[in-house]
C-alpha positions in Angstrom: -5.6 9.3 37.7 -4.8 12.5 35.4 -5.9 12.6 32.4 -5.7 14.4 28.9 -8.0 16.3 27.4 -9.1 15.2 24.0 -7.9 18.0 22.3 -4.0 18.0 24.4 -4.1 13.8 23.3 -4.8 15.3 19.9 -1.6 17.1 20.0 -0.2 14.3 21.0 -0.7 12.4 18.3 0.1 14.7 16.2 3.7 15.6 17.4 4.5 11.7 17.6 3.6 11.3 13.7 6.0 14.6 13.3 8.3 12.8 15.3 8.3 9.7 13.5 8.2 11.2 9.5 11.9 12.8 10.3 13.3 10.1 11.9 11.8 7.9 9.6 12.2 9.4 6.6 16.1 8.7 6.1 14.8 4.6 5.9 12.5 5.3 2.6 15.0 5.5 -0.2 18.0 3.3 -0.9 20.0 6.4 -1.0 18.9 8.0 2.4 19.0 4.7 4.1 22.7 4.4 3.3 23.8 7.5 4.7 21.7 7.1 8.1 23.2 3.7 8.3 26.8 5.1 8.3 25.6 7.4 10.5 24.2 5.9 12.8 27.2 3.0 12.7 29.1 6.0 13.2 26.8 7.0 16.3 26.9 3.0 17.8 30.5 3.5 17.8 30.6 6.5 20.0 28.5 4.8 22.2 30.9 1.9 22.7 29.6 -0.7 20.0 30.8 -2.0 16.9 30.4 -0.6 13.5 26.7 -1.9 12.5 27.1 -4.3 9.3 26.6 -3.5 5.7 23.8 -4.2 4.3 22.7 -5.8 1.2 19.8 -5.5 -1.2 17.2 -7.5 0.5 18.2 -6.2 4.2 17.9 -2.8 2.5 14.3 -3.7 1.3 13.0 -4.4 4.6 14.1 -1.2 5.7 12.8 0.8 3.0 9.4 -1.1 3.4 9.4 -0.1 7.0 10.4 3.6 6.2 7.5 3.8 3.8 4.9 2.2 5.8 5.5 4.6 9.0 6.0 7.4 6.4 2.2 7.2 5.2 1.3 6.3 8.9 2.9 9.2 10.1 1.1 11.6 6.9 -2.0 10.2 8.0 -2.0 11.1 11.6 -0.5 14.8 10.8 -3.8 15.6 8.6 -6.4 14.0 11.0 -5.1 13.2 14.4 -7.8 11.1 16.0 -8.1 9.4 19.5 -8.6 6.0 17.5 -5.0 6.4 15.8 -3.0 7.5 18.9 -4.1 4.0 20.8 -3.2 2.0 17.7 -0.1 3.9 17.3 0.4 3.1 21.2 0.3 -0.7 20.3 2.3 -0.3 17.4 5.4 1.6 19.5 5.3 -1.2 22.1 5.7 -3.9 19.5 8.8 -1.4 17.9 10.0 -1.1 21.6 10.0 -4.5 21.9 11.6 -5.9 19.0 14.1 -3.3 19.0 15.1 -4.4 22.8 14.9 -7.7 21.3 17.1 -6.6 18.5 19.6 -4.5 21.4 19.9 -7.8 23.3 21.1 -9.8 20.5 23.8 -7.4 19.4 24.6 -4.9 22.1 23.9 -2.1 19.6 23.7 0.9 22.0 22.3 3.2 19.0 19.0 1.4 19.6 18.6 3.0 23.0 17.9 6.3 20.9 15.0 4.9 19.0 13.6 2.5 22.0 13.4 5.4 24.6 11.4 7.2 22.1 9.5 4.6 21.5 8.2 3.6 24.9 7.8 7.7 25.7 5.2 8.3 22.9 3.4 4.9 23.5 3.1 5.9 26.8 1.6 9.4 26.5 -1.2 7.7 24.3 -2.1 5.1 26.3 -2.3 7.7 28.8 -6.4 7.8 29.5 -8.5 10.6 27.3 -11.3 13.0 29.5 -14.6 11.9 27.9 -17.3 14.6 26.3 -14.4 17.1 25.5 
């Protein structure tokens, strides 16, 4: 099987923690995470759902909880990308994938598909195996 080398899985790792502090970023303030939610109700409509519902205060927490966690997740991989964090970020994407097909199931929100897909991609490029002694 073909593998990476440590210093391509590196880069990796790196561009899936740039990937994930911009599309994260709109969900770590109450004021960000309002407009991305209209947009992206705005996006779930083109896409043949329903406009996603409003959310209050305590929904709004979780979010911004989750935006901040991945924030500092995602700061901490772009200054020292290491073959350790790309597998736990691996698991980490397939529990997101999961529960947001989980989430896509219960309320055929077709926006999801454009965070899911992501999702599975970069978990599977590293999980992908790493060339030893590089």
């Amino acid at each position: 099987m073909p593998s990476f080398s440590t210093p391509r899985f590196l880069r990796v790792v790196w561009f899936s923690a740039l990937y994930d502090l911009i599309v994260t970023a709109p969900f770590a303030t109450p004021w960000t995470f309002d407009l991305n939610r209209a947009q992206l109700s705005a996006i779930n409509v083109a896409l043949g759902g329903q406009p996603l519902p409003a959310f209050d205060a305590f929904q709004t927490l979780f979010a911004l909880l989750m935006g901040s966690v991945v924030l500092v997740w995602a700061v901490l991989r772009l200054r020292g990308p290491t073959v350790q964090f790309g597998r736990y970020d691996a698991a980490g994407r397939v529990l997101f994938g999961l529960w947001m097909g989980w989430a896509l199931m219960q309320s055929v929100a077709p926006v999801l598909l454009l965070f899911i897909v992501p999702e599975i991609c970069w978990a599977a490029a590293q999980a992908w195996p790493v060339r030893r002694g590089e």
